[in-house]
N, CA, C and O atoms as a GROMACS GRO file, in nm:
protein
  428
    1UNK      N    1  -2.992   5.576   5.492
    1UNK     CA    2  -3.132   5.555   5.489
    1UNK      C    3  -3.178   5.538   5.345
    1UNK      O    4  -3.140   5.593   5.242
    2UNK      N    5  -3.270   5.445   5.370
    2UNK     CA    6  -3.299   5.414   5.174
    2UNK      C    7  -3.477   5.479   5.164
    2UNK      O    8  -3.566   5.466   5.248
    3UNK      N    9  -3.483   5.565   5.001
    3UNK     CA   10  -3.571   5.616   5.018
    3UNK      C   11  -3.682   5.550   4.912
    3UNK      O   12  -3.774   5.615   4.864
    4UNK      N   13  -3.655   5.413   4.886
    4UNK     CA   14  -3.739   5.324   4.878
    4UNK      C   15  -3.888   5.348   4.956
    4UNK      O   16  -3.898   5.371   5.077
    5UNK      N   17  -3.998   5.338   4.866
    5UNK     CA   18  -4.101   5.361   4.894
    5UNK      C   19  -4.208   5.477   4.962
    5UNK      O   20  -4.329   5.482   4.979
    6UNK      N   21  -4.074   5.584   4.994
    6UNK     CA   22  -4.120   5.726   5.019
    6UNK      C   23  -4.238   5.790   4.898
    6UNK      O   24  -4.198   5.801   4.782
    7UNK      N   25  -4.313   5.810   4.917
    7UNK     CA   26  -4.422   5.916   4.840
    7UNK      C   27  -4.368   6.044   4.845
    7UNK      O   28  -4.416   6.120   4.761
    8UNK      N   29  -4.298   6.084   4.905
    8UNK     CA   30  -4.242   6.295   4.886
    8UNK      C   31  -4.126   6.223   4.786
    8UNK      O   32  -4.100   6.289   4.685
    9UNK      N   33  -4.075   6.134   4.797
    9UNK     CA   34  -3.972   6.091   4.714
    9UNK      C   35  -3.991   6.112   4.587
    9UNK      O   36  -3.909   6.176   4.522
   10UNK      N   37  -4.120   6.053   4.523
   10UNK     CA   38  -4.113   6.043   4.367
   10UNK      C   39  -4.191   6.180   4.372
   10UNK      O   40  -4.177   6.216   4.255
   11UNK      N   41  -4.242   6.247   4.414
   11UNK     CA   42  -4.264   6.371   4.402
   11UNK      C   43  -4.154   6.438   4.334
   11UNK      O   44  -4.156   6.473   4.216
   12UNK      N   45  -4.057   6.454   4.416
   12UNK     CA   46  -3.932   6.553   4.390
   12UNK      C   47  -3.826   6.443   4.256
   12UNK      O   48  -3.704   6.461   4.258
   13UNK      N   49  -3.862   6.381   4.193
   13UNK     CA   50  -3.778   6.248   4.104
   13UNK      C   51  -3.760   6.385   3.999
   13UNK      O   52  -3.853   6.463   3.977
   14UNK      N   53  -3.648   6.396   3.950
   14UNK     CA   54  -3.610   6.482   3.872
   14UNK      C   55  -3.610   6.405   3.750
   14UNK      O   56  -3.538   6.463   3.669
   15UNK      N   57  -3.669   6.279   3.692
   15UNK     CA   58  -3.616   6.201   3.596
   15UNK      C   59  -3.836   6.216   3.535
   15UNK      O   60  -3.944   6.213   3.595
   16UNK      N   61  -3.787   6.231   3.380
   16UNK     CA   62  -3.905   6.257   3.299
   16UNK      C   63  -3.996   6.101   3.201
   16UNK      O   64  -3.988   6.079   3.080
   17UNK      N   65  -4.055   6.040   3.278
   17UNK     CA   66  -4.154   5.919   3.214
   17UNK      C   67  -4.119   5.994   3.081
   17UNK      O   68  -4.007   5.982   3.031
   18UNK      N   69  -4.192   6.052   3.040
   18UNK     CA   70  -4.246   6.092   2.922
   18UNK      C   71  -4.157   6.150   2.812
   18UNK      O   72  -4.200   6.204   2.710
   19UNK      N   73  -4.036   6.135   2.841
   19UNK     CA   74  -3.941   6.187   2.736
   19UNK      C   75  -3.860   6.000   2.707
   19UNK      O   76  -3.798   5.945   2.616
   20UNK      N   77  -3.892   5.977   2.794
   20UNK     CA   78  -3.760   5.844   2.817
   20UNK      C   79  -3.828   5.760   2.638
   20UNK      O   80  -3.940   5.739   2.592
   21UNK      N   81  -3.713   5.740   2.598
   21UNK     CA   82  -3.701   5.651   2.470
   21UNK      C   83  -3.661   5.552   2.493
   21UNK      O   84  -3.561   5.544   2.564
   22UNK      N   85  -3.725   5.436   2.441
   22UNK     CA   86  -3.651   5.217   2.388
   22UNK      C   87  -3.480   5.315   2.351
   22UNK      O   88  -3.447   5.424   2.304
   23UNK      N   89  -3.423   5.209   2.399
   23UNK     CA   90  -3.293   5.245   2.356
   23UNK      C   91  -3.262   5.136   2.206
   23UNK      O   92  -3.272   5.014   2.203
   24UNK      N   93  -3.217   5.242   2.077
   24UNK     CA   94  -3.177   5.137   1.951
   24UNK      C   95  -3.070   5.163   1.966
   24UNK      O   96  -3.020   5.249   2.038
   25UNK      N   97  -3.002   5.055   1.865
   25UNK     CA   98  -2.849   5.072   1.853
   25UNK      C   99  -2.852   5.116   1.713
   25UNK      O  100  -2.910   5.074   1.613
   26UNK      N  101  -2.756   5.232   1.743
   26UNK     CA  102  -2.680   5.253   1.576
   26UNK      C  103  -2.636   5.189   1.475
   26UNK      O  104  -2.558   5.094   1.472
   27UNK      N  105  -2.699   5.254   1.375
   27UNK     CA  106  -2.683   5.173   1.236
   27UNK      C  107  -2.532   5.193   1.204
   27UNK      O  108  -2.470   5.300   1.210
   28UNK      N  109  -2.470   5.040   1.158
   28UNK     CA  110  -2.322   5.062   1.126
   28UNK      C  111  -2.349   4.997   0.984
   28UNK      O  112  -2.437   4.912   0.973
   29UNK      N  113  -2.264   5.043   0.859
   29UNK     CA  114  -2.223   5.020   0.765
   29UNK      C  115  -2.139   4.935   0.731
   29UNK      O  116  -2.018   4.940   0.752
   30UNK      N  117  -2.204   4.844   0.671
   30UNK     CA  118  -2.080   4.697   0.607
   30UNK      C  119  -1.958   4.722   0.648
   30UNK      O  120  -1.903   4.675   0.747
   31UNK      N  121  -1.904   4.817   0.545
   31UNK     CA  122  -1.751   4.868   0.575
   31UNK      C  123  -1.737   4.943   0.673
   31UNK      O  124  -1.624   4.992   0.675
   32UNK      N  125  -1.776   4.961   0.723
   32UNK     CA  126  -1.702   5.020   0.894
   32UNK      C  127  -1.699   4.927   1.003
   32UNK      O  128  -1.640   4.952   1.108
   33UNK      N  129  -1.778   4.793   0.976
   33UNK     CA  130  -1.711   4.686   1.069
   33UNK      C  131  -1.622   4.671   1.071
   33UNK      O  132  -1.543   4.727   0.995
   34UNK      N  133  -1.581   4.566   1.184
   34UNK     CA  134  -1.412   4.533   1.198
   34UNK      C  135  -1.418   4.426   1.105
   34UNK      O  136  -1.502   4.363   1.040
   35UNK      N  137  -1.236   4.431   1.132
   35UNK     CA  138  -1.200   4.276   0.995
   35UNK      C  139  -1.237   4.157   1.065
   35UNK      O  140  -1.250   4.134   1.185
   36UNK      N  141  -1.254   4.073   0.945
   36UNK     CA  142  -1.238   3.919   1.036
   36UNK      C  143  -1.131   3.841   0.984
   36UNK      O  144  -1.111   3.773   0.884
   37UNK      N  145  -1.064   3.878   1.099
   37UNK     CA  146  -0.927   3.790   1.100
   37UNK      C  147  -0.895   3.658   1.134
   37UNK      O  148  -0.788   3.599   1.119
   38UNK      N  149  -1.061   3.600   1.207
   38UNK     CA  150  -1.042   3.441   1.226
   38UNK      C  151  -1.074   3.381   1.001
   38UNK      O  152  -1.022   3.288   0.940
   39UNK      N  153  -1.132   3.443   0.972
   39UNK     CA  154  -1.191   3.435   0.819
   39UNK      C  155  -1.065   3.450   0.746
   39UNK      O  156  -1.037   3.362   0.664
   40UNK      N  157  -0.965   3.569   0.768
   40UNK     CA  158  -0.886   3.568   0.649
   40UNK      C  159  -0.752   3.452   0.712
   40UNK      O  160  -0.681   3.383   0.639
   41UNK      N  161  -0.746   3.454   0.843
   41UNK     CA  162  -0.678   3.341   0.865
   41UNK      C  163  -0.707   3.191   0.837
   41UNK      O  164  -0.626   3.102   0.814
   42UNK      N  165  -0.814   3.186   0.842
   42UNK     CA  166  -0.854   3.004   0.774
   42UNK      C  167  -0.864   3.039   0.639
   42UNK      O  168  -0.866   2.939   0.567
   43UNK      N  169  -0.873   3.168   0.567
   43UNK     CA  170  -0.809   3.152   0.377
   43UNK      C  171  -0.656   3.132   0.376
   43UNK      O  172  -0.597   3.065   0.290
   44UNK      N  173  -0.600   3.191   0.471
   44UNK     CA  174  -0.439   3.167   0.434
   44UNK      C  175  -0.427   3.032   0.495
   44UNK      O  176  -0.430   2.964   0.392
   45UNK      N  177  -0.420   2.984   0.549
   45UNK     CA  178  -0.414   2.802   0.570
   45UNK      C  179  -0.475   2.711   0.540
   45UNK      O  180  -0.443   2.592   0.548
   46UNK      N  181  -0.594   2.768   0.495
   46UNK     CA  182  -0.680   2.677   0.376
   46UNK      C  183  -0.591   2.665   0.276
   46UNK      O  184  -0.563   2.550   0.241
   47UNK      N  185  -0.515   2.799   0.194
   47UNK     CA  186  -0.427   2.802   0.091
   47UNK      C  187  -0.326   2.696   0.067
   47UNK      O  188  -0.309   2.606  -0.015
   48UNK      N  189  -0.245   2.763   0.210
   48UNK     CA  190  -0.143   2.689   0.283
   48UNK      C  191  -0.141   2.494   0.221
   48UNK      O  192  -0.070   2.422   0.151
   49UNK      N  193  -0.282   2.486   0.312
   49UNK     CA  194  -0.240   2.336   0.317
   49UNK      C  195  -0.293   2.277   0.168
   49UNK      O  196  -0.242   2.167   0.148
   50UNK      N  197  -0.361   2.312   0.082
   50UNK     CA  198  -0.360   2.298  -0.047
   50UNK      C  199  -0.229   2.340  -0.178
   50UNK      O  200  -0.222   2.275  -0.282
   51UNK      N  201  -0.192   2.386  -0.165
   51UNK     CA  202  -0.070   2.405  -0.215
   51UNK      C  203   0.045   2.386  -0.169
   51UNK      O  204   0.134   2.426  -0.245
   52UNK      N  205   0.100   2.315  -0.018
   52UNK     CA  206   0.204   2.271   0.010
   52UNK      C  207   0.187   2.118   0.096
   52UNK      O  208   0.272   2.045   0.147
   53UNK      N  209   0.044   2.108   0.085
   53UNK     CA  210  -0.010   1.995   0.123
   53UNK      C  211   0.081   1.966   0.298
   53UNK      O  212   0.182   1.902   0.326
   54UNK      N  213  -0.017   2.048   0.382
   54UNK     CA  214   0.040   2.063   0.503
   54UNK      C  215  -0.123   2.011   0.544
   54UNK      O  216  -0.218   2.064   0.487
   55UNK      N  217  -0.148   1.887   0.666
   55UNK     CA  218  -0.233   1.860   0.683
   55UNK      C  219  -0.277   1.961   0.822
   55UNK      O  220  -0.392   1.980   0.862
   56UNK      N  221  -0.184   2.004   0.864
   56UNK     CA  222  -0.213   2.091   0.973
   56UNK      C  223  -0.263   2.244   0.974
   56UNK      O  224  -0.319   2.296   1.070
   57UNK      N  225  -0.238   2.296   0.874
   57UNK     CA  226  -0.290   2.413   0.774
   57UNK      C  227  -0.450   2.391   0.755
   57UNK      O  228  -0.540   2.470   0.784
   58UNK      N  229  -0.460   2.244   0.691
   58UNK     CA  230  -0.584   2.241   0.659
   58UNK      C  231  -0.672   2.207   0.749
   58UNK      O  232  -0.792   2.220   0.724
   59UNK      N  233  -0.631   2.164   0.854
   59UNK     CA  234  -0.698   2.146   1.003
   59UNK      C  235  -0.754   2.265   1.088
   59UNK      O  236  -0.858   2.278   1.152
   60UNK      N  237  -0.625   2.363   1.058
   60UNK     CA  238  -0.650   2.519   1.135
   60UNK      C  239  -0.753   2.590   1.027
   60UNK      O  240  -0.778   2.702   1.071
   61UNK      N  241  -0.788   2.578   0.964
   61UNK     CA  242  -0.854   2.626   0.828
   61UNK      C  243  -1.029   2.596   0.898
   61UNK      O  244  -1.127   2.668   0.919
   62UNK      N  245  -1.010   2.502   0.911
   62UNK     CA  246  -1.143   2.457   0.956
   62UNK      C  247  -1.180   2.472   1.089
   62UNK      O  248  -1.288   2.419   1.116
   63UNK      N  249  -1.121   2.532   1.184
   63UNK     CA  250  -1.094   2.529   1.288
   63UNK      C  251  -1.128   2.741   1.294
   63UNK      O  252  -1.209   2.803   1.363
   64UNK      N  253  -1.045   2.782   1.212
   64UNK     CA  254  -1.101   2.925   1.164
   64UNK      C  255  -1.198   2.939   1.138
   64UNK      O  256  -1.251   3.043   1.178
   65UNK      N  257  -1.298   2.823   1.037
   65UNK     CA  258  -1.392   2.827   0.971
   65UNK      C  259  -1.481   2.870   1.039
   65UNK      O  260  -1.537   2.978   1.026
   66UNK      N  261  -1.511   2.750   1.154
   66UNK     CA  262  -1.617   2.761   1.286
   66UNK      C  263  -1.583   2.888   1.378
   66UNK      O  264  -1.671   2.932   1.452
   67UNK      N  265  -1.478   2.938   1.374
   67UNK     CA  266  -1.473   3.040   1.436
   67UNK      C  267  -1.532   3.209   1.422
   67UNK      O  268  -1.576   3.298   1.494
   68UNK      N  269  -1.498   3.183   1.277
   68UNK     CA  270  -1.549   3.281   1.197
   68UNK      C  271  -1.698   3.294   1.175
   68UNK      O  272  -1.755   3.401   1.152
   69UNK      N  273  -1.763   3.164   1.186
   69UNK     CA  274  -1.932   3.122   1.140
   69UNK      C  275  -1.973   3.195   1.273
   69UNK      O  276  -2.039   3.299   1.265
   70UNK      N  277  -1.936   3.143   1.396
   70UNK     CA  278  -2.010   3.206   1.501
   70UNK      C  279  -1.984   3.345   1.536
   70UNK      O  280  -2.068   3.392   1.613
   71UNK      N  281  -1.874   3.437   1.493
   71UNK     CA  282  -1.905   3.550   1.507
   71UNK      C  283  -1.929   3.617   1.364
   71UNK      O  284  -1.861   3.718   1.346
   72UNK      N  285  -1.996   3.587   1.279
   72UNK     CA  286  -2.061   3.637   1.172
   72UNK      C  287  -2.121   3.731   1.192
   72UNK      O  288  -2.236   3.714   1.233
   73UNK      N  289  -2.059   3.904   1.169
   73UNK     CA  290  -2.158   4.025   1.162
   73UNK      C  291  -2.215   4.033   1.026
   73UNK      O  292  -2.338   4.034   1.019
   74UNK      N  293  -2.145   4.040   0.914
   74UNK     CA  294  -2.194   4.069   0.805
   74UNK      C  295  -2.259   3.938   0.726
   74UNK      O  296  -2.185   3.897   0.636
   75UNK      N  297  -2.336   3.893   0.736
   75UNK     CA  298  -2.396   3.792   0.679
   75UNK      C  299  -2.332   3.790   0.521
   75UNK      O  300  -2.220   3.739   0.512
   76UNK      N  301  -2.386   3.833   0.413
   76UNK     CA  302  -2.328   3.804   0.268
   76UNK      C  303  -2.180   3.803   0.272
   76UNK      O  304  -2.127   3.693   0.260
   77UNK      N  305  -2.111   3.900   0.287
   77UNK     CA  306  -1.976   3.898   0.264
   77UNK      C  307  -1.907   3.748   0.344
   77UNK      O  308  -1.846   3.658   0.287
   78UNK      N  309  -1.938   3.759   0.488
   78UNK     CA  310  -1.847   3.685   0.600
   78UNK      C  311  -1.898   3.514   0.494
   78UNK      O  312  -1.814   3.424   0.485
   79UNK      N  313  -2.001   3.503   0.445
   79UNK     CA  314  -2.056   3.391   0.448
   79UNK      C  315  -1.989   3.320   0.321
   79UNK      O  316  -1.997   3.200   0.294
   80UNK      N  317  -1.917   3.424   0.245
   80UNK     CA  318  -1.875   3.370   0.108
   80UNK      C  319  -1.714   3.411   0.143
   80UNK      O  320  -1.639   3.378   0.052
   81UNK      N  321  -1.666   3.457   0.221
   81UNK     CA  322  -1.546   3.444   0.294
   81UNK      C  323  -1.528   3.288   0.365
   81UNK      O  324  -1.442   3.213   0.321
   82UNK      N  325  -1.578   3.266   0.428
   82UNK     CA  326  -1.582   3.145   0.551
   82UNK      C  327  -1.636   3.034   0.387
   82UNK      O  328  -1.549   2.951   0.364
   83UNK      N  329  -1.730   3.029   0.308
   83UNK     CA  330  -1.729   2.909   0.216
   83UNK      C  331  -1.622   2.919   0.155
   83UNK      O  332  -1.571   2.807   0.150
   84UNK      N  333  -1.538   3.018   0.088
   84UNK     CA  334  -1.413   2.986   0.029
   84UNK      C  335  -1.309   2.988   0.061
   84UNK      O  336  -1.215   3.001  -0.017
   85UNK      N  337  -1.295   2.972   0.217
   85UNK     CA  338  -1.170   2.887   0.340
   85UNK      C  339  -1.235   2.735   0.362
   85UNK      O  340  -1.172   2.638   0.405
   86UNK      N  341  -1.349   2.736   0.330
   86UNK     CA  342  -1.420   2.604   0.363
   86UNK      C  343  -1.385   2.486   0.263
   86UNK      O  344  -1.352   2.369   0.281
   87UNK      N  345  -1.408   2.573   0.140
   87UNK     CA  346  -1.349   2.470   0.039
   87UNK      C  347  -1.219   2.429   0.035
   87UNK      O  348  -1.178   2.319  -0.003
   88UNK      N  349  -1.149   2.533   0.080
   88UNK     CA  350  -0.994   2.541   0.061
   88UNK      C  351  -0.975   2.441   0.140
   88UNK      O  352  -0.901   2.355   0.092
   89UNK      N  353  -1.017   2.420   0.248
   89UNK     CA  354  -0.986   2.368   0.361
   89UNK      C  355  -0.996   2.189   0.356
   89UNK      O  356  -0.909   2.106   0.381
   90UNK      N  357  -1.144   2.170   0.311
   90UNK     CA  358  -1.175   2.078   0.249
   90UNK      C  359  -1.104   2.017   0.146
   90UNK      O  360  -1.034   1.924   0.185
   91UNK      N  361  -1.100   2.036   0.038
   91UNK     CA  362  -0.987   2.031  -0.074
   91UNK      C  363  -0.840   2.008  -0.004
   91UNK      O  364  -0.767   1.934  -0.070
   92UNK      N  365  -0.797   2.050   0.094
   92UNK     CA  366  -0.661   2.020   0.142
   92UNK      C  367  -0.638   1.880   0.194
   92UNK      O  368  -0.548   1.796   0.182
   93UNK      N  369  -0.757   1.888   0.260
   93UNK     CA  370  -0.804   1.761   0.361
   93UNK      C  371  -0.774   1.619   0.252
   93UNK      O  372  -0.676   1.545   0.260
   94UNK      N  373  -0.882   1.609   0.156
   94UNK     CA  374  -0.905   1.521   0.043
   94UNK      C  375  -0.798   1.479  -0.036
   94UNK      O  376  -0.764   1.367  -0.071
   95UNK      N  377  -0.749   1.600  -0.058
   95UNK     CA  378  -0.595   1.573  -0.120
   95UNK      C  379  -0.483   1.528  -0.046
   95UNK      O  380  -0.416   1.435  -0.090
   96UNK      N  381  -0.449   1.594   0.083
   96UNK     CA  382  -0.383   1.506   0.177
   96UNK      C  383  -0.382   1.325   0.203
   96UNK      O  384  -0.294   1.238   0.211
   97UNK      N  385  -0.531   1.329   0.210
   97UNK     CA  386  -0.536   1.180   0.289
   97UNK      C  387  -0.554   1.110   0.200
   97UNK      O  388  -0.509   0.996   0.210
   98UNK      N  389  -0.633   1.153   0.065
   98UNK     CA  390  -0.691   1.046  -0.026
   98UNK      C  391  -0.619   1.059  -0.156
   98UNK      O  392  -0.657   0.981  -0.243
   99UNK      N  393  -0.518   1.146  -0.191
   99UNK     CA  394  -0.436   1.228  -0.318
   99UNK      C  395  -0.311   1.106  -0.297
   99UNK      O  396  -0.264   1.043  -0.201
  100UNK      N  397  -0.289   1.111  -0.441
  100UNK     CA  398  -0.126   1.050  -0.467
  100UNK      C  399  -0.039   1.122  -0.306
  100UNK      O  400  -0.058   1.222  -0.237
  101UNK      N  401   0.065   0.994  -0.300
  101UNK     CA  402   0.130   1.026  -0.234
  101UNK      C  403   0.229   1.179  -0.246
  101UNK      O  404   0.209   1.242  -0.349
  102UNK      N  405   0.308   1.226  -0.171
  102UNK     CA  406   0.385   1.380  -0.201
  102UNK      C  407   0.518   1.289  -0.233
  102UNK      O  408   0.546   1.186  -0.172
  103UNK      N  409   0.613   1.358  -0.363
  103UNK     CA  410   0.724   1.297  -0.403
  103UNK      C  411   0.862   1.342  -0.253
  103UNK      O  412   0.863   1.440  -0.178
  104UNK      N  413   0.919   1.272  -0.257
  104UNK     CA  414   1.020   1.198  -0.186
  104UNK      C  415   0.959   1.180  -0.046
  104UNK      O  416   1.030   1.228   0.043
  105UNK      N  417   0.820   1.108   0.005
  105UNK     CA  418   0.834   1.007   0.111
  105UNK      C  419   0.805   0.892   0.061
  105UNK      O  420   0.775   0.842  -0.047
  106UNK      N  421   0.830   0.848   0.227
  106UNK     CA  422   0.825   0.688   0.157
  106UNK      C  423   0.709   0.608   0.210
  106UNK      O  424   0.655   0.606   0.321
  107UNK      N  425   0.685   0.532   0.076
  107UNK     CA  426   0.508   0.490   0.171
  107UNK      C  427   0.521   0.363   0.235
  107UNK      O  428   0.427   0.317   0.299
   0.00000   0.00000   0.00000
């Protein structure tokens, strides 16, 4: 039986209007977030493909990049993390496609 719309019902409601609080969420501290490992992974293959000129490095780089942008908790830090995989990434790209050829292939 449902006691939907009973009047003795909310009589006897053991639950208090007048104490009930908005629920906030707890304040967390920069450093006690988690890591971002899509962020430090598009710096190491940003690296990657700039210094061994791997176009696929610099593909996943950017590919981290966006990954990292949309789960951005820490705004300042994440944001100058994710621009300097961005550049890296970029820079790999440029140098790959548009850079002197890499010594021993053949063009």
């Amino acid at each position: 039986m449902s006691s939907h719309g009973n009047s003795s019902s909310a009589a006897s409601d053991p639950r208090q209007p007048s104490t009930a609080r908005p629920y906030s969420p707890p304040t967390v501290l920069p450093q006690d977030l988690p890591f971002d490992y899509s962020g430090f992974i598009a710096i190491i293959c940003g690296v990657t493909g700039v210094m061994f000129r791997y176009k696929l490095c610099s593909w996943l780089a950017i590919i981290f990049c966006a990954q990292s942008l949309a789960s951005m908790k820490n705004f300042e830090n994440d944001l100058k993390q994710i621009s300097m995989a961005m550049m890296f990434a970029i820079m790999g790209l440029v140098t790959n496609y548009f850079g002197p050829a890499r010594p021993g292939t053949q063009s």
